[in-house]
Structures are given as C-alpha cells and as structure tokens.
C-alpha positions as CSV (number, residue, x, y, z in Angstrom):
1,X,75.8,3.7,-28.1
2,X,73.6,7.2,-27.6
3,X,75.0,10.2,-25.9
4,X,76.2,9.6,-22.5
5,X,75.1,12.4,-19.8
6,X,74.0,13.4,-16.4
7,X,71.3,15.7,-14.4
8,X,71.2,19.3,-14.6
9,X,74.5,21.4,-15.9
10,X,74.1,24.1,-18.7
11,X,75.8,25.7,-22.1
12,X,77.7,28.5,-21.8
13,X,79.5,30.0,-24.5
14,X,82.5,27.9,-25.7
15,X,85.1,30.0,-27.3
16,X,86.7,27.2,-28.4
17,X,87.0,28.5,-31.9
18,X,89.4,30.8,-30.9
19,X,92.2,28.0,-30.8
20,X,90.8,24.8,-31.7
21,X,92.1,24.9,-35.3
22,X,95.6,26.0,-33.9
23,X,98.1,23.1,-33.7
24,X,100.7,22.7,-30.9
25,X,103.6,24.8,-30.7
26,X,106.5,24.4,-28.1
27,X,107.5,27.6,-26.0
28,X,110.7,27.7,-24.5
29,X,112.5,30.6,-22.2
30,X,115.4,31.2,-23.1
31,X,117.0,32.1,-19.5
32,X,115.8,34.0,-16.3
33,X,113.9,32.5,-13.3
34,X,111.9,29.5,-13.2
35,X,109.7,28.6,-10.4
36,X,108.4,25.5,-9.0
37,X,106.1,25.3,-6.1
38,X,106.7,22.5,-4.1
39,X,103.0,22.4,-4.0
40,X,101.4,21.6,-7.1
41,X,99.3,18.8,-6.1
42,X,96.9,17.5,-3.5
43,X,98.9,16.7,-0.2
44,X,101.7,17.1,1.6
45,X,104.1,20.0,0.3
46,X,106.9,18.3,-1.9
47,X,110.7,18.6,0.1
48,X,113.5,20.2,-1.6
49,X,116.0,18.0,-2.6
50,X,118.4,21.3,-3.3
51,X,119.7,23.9,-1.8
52,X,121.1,27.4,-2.9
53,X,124.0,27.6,-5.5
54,X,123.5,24.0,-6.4
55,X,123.3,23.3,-10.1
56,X,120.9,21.3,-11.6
57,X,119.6,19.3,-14.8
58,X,116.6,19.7,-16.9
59,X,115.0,15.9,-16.0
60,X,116.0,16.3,-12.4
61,X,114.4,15.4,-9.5
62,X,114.8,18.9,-7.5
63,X,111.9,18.1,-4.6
64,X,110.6,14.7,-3.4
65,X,107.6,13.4,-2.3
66,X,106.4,15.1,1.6
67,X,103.9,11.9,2.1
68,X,101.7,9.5,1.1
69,X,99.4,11.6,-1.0
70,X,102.4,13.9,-2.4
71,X,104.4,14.0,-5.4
72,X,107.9,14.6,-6.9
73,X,108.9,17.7,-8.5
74,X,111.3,18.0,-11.4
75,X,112.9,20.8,-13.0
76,X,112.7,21.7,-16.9
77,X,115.7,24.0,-17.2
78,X,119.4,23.3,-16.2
79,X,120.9,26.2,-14.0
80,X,121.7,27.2,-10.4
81,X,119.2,27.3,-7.4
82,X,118.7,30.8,-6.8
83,X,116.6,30.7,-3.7
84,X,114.1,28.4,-2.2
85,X,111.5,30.9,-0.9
86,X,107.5,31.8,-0.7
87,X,106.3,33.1,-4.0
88,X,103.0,33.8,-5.9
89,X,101.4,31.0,-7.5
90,X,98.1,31.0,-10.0
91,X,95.7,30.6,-7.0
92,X,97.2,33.6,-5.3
93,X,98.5,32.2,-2.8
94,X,101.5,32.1,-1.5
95,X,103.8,28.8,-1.8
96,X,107.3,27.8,-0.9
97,X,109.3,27.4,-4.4
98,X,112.4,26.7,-5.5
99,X,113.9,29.3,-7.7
100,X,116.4,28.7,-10.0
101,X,118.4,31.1,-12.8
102,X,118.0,29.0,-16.5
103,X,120.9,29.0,-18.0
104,X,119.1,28.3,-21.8
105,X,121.4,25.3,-22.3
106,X,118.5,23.0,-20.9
107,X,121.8,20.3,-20.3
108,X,119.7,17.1,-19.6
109,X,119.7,13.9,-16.8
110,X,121.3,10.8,-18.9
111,X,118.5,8.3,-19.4
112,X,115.6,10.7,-20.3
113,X,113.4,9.7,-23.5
114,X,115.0,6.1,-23.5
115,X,112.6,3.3,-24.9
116,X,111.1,1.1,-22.2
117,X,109.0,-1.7,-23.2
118,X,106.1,-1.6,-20.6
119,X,104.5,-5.1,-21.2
120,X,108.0,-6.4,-19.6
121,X,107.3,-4.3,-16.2
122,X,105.5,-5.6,-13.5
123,X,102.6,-3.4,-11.7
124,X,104.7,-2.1,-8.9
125,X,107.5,-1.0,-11.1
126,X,105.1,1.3,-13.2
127,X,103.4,2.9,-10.2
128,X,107.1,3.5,-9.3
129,X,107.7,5.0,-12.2
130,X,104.8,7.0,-12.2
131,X,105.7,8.1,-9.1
132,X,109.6,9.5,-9.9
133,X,108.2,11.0,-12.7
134,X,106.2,13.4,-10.5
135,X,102.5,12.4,-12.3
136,X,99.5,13.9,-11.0
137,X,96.0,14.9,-12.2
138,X,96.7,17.4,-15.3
139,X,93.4,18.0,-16.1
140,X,93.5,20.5,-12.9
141,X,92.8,18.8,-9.6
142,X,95.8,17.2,-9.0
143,X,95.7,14.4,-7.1
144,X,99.3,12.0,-6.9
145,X,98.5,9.6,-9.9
146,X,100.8,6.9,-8.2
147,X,98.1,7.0,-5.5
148,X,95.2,7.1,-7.4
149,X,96.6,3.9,-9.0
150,X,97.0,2.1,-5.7
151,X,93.6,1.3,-4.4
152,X,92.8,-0.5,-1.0
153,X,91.4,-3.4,-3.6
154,X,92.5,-3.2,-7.2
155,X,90.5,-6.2,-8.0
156,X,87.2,-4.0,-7.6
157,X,88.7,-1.7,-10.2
158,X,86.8,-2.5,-13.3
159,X,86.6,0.9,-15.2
160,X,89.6,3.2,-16.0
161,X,87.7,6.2,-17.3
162,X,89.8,8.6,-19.7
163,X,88.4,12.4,-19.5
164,X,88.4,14.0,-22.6
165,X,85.4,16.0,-22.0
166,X,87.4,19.0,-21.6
167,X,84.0,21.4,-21.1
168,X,85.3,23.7,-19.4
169,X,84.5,27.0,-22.4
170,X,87.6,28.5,-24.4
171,X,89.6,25.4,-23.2
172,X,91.0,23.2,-26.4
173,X,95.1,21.9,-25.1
174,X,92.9,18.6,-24.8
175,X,91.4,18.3,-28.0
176,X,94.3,19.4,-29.5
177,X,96.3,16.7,-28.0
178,X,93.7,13.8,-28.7
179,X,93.7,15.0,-31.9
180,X,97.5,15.1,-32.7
181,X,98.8,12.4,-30.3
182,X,96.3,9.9,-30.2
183,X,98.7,7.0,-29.8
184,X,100.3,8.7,-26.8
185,X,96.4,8.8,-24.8
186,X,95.4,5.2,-26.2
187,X,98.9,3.6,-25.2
188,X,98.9,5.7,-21.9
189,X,95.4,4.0,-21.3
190,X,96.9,0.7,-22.2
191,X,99.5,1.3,-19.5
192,X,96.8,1.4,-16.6
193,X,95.0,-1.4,-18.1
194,X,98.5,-3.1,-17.6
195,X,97.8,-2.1,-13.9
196,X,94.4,-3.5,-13.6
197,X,94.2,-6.0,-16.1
198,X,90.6,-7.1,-14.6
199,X,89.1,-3.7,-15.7
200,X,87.7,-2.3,-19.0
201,X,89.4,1.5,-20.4
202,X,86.5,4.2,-21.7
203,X,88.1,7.5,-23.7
204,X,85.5,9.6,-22.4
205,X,84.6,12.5,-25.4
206,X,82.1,15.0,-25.9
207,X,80.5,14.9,-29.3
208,X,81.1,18.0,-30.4
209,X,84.8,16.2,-30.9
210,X,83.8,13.4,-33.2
211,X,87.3,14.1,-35.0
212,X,89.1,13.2,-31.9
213,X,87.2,10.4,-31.3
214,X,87.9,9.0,-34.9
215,X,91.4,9.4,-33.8
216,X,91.4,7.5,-30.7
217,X,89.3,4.8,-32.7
218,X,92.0,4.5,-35.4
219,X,94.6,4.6,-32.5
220,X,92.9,2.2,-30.7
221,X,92.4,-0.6,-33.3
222,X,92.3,-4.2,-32.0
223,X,91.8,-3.6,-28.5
224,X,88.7,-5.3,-27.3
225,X,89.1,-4.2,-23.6
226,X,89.0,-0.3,-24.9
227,X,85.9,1.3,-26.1
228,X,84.9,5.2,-27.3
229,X,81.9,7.1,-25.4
230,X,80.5,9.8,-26.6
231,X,79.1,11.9,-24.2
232,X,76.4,15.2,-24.5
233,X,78.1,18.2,-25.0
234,X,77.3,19.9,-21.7
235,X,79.2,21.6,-18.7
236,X,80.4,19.9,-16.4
237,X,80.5,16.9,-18.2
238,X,83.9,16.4,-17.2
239,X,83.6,16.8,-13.6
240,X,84.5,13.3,-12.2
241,X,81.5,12.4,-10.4
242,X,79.5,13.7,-13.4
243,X,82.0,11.8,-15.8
244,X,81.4,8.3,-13.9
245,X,77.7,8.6,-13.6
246,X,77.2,9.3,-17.3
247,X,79.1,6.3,-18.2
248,X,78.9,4.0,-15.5
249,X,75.2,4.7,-14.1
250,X,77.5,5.3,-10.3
251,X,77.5,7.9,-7.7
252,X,79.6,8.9,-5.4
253,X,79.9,12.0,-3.0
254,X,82.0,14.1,-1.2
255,X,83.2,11.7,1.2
256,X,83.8,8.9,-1.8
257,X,86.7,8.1,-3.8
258,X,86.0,6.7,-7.5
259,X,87.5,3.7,-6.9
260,X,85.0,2.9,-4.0
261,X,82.4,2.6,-7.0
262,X,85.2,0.2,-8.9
263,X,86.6,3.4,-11.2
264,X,89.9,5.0,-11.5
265,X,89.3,8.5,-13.7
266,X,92.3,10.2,-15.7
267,X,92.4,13.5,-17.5
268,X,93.9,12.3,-21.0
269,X,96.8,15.2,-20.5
270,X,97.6,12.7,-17.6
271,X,97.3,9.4,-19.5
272,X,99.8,10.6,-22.0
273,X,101.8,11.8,-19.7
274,X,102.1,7.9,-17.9
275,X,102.6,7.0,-21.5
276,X,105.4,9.4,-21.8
277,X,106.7,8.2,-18.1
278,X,106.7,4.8,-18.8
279,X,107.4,3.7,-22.3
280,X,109.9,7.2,-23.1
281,X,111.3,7.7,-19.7
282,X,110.3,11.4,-19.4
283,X,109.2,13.1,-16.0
284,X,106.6,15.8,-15.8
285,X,108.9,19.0,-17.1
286,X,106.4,20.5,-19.2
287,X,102.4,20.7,-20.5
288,X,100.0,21.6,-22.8
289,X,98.0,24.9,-22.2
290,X,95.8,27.1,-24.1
291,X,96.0,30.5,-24.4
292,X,93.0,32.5,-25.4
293,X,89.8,34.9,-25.1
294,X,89.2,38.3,-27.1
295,X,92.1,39.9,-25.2
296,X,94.8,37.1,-26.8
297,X,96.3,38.6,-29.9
298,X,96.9,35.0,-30.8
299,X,95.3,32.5,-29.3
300,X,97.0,29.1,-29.6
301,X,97.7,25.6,-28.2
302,X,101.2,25.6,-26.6
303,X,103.8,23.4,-24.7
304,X,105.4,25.1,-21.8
305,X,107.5,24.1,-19.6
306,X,106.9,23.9,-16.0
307,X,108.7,26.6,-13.9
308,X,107.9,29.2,-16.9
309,X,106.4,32.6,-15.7
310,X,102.8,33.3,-16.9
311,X,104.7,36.8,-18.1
312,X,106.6,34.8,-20.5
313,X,104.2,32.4,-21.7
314,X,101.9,35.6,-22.8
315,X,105.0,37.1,-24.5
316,X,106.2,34.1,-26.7
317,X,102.4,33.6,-27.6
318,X,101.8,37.0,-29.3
319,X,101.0,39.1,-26.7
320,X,97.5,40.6,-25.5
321,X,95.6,42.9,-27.5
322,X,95.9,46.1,-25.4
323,X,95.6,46.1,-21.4
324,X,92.8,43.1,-20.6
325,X,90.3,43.6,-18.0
326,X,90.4,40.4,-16.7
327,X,93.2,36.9,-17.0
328,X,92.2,33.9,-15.8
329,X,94.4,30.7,-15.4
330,X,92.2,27.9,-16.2
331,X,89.3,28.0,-17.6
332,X,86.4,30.9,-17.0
333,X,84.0,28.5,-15.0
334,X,86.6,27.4,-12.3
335,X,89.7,28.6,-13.0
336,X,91.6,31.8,-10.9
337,X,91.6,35.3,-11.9
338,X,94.9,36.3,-12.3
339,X,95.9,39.7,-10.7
340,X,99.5,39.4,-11.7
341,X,101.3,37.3,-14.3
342,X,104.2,36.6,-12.2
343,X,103.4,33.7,-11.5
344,X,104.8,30.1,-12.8
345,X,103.3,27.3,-15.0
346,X,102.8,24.3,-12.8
347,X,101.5,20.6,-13.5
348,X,98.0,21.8,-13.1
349,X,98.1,24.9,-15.5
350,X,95.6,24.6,-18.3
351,X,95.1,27.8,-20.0
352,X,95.7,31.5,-19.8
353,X,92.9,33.3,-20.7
354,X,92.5,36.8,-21.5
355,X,89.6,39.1,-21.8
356,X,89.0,43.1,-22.4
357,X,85.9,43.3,-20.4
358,X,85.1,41.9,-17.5
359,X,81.3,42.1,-17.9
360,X,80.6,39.8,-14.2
361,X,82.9,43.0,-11.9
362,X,80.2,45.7,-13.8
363,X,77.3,43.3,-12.3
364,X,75.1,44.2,-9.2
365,X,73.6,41.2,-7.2
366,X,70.0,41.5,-6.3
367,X,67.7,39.0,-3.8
368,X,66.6,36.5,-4.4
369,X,63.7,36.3,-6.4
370,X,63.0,32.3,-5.7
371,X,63.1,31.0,-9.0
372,X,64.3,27.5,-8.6
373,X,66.9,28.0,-11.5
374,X,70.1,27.3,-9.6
375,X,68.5,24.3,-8.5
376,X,67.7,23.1,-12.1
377,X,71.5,23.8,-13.1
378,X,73.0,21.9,-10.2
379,X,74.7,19.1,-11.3
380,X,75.2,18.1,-7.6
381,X,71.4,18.0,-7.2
382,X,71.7,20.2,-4.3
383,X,70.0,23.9,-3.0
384,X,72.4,26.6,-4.3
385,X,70.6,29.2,-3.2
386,X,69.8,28.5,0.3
387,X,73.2,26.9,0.6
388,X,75.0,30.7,0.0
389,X,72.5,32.3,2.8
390,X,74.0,29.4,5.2
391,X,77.7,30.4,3.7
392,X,77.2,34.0,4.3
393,X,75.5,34.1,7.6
394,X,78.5,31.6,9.1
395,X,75.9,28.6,9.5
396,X,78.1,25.8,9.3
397,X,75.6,23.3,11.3
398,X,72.6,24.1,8.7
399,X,75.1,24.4,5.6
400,X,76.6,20.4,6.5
401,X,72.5,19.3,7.2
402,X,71.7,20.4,3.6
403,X,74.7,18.9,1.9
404,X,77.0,21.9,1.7
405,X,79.8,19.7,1.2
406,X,78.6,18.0,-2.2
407,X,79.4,21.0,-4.2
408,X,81.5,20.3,-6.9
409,X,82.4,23.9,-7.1
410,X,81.2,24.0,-10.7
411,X,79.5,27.3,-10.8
412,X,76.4,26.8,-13.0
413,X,74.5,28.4,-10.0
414,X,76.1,31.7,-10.6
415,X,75.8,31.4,-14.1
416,X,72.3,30.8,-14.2
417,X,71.3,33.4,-11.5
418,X,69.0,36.0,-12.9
419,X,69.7,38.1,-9.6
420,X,73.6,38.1,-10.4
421,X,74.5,36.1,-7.1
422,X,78.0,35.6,-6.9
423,X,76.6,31.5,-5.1
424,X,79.2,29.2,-6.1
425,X,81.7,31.7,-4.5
426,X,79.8,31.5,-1.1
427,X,79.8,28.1,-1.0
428,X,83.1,28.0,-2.3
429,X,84.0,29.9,0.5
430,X,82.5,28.1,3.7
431,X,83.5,24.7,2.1
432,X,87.4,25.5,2.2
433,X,86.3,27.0,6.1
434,X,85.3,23.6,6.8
435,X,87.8,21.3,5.2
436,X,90.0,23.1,7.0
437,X,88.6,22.9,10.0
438,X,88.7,19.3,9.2
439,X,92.1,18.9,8.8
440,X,93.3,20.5,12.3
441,X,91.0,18.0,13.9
C-alpha cells in the first residue's frame, strides 16, 4: 500500500540521529526520594492507599483509582512513605504526591513477572488487569487504557490503531523499542484484538522507520487480522485524529472520541506495556525515555523508573554539556520547558531534552503580515491566526464560532510564522480557560 497521510503539517528538524543508533539501557537510583503524582493521567486524581511511615514494595499498588476515568498508581522502589504532599511535576504544576525514601533494595510484591497465558482470560479479566496495573496512554496524553478499552459498543470497534509514528523531532524511546522488542508491541496488539475480536490491528509507522517495520513484520508472521502502514514522514502524523484519518479515511473532532468512528488508538509504549500487564504480570513501574539535544553529553534511549527525579535521570545519562539554555520534557513541539529538574518521571514522560541555545526566547514577534501560512500548516484545518487575536483579546464567543476548540495544540502555526508569533501558545491558552470553564458547569 502507498504512504498513508493527512492535510497540512510540516518538517521540522528531527534530531533523531542523536540517539536513534543508541540501544536501551536501564537506569536505576540507587536510594533517595521518589515521587509519584497521584495525577499522571486524564481524570480524577488517583487516592493514596498509604500513609506516612508505611513501608512499601516495588510492584505495589500505593494509590488507587479516584473514578471512572482514573487510574492506579504503583511504586517502583521499596521504602518508607516519607510524606504525601504537593510537589513540582514536569508541567509545572503543582500535584499532590506521595513521597517515599528508596531503600535501593527494590524488595518486590510476590507474583510480579509470572507467566499468564492470555488466550485463557476472558475480556473482562484483561481490562481488569489492565486496570491494577495502572495503564494509561504512554505516548503522552494519558488517558486510563482500561477505559479506552471499554467502549459504549465494542461491536462498532473495528480498528485497533498502534501509533508508532513517534514524530514528534529528537524523540526515538519508540523506535528504539519497536526495534528491539517487537514481539512485546505485536503480542500487546494481539491482546486487544483478544478484546475486540470483531476488529482488524494496524502498527502505524512512519517510513523513515522501515527497519522497525521489518521487525514488526517478522514479529507479526501469520496473523491475518494484523497488517503494517506506512505512513509519510510528517509532523503530526501521530496526533490521533491525524493518525486515524490517514489510515482509516475518518474524522473526528474535539467533542469525538475515536471509538465513535469504530477506532481504539494506542501508542506502542502502551501496547507493550498491556503485553507486559497481561502475559508477565508487571504493573506500570517504569518507561522508556529519550534523552537528548546538543546540550546532552550523551544522548541515549533509557529505562527509568517511575518516581525517579529528572535530576537523576540527567546524572546516570552522562550529564549535560555545560549549563543548557533551555530542557524540555517531551518533545520540542509539545512538550514542557523545564525550569527545574526536580521534578519525577511519570507514566507520561518521554524524553528529556536539552539544548545550549534557546534560539525561540532571543525572538521578537511582529504583526501579522497576512500570509496564509499558519493556515497551510494546520493540520486541524482551522484559522491560527485569527484564532490567537480571539485568544488574546479574551473573545471566547468569536474564538468557539471559529472552532477554537479543534486545536490539537500541535504547534506548526508557530513554527511556520514568519512574524515569530508565539499562536499555538494563545490558543493553547484560552482553550485550557474554557475547558475549564467547562468543567465547573
């Protein structure tokens, strides 16, 4: 089949050469604090299941589920809860976290990395397990997977899309992982399908990772129900309503959920982590991040452990190369700069990335000079542009008439802007304003 793509988007500089070639290495503390937000997912905060000067496993369950759309959290280090307070998380935020002193003997819950033979479990009991194991989107947005897999209709599921687009520039923990643990994705993929046995699995690649995809291929031998796209090389290809359109020819919008167009969409971070749930018994304790950009001494492809402090991640991966103007946690198109590393690794936590200049702080917006290129960029189809002078003049009635809310927050409008607008920020900006507006009623 040809390349698979969508409308608009553009090519920014990937980086990715930086780490691509750079295998997987595991990073562990060795004691000191570990952190977990009980609010690393979409939804209701997670509640603590601790309390101060209770000691705990590496495997257990230390906060449970708040809701519906909520999600377990589980500790990576045995030691004693030190507090359960507010602290800093990547976003800059604040979040209330449990805080507990690693004793670097990582004791472990019985049970954990047991065989399970999946086929043998029926649907309910893998959503449940999904669910313990504290799964949510690890590609970055988060969303409960357990939910996500529990549709109003699952009989209108007919595509489980894998995303291994990963397009976001300097990003490669995805790549690295299709490329090394193929089986884990493509049995992980198998497990949903178990799920929805109606639908048909994609493992969703850009084609400037043809090696991955002769992985997954090999991997995926004799399964009729499973195919390979390749999609155009293009950011953001792996946005999800950019993802499904390119394969699937559907749209939805802001006020749609994938599987109202008969698709369920899972970053392949998060498909091997089901496998891991499922067939190995292992909870969400740690994942794989990149760390990179000129200002990395050594950039790398690492597994950390959830709880770790940025600090520490940066320290066991070589360091930076002098003082960096600007660190980023994700990637450099929608990721968060980083004003401290003091912060912990969460489930959502792709990349630290480093730089020694900070070339967008030294630029100087201008007017707008009308040129229709934001427009062109927009994967959303939207007005960029006129959207921001909405945003920044408080107009929420004229920012919702003109689709405000269909953003995907992508920021290829500031990236194209030849008058240095900071756009996708403005929108950004009065979007949040209004979901939250939302949610008070």
């Amino acid at each position: 089949m040809g390349l698979a793509t969508f409308i608009g988007g553009i090519h920014p500089y990937e980086g990715k050469e930086l780490s691509e070639s750079k295998p997987v290495q595991e990073l562990t503390p060795t004691s000191g604090e570990m952190v977990y937000p009980l609010s690393q997912h979409i939804g209701a905060p997670a509640k603590p299941l601790v309390a101060k000067g209770d000691y705990v496993l590496a495997g257990q369950k230390i906060a449970e589920a708040g809701g519906f759309i909520s999600a377990n959290v589980i500790s990576s280090a045995s030691g004693t809860v030190k507090a359960i307070e507010p602290r800093r998380v990547p976003n800059g935020s604040m979040a209330m976290s449990i805080v507990i002193e690693n004793d670097g003997e990582y004791k472990m819950v019985e049970g954990i990395g047991e065989d399970r033979d999946y086929t043998k479990l029926s649907k309910d009991e893998i959503r449940s397990i999904i669910k313990e194991a504290g799964i949510v989107g690890l590609g970055g947005a988060g969303f409960p997977t357990h939910v996500k897999l529990t549709p109003k209709d699952e009989n209108k599921i007919d595509y489980i899309l894998v995303n291994g687009a990963e397009c976001e520039p300097y990003l490669t923990s995805d790549y690295r992982r299709m490329l090394e643990n193929p089986e884990m994705v493509a049995e992980g993929l198998k497990i949903l399908l178990h799920i929805f046995p109606g639908a048909r699995g994609v493992i969703c690649v850009e084609d400037n990772k043809k090696d991955c995809a002769a992985a997954l291929e090999k991997a995926l031998k004799g399964c009729g129900n499973i195919r390979i796209q390749l999609l155009k090389t293009k950011y953001p290809q792996g946005a999800e309503r950019m993802l499904i359109y390119a394969v699937t020819g559907r749209k939805i919008n802001s006020s749609m959920l994938p599987a109202d167009v008969g698709c369920i969409v899972d970053n392949v971070e998060t498909a091997a982590a089901v496998y891991r749930a499922v067939a190995l018994g292992e909870p969400v304790m740690d994942r794989t991040m990149t760390v990179s950009g000129d200002g990395a001494a050594k950039p790398g492809n690492y597994i950390v452990p959830t709880g770790m402090l940025f600090r520490e991640v940066l320290e066991k991966a070589g360091g930076a190369k002098g003082e960096p103007e600007k660190m980023i946690a994700g990637g450099p198109m929608m990721g968060n700069a980083l004003f401290s590393l003091e912060v912990p690794v969460t489930k959502t936590s792709s990349a630290l990335l480093l730089f020694g200049k900070d070339p967008v702080s030294e630029q100087t917006p201008s007017a707008c000079i009308n040129c229709g290129r934001c427009m062109e960029a927009c994967p959303g189809q939207i007005l960029p542009a006129r959207l921001a002078v909405f945003a920044d003049h408080g107009d929420e009635e004229k920012f919702l008439k003109y689709h405000g809310m269909e953003c995907c927050e992508c920021g290829c409008c500031s990236f194209v802007c030849p008058a240095k607008r900071q756009l996708s920020q403005s929108i950004k900006s009065m979007r949040r304003l209004l979901l939250a507006k939302k949610k008070k009623g």
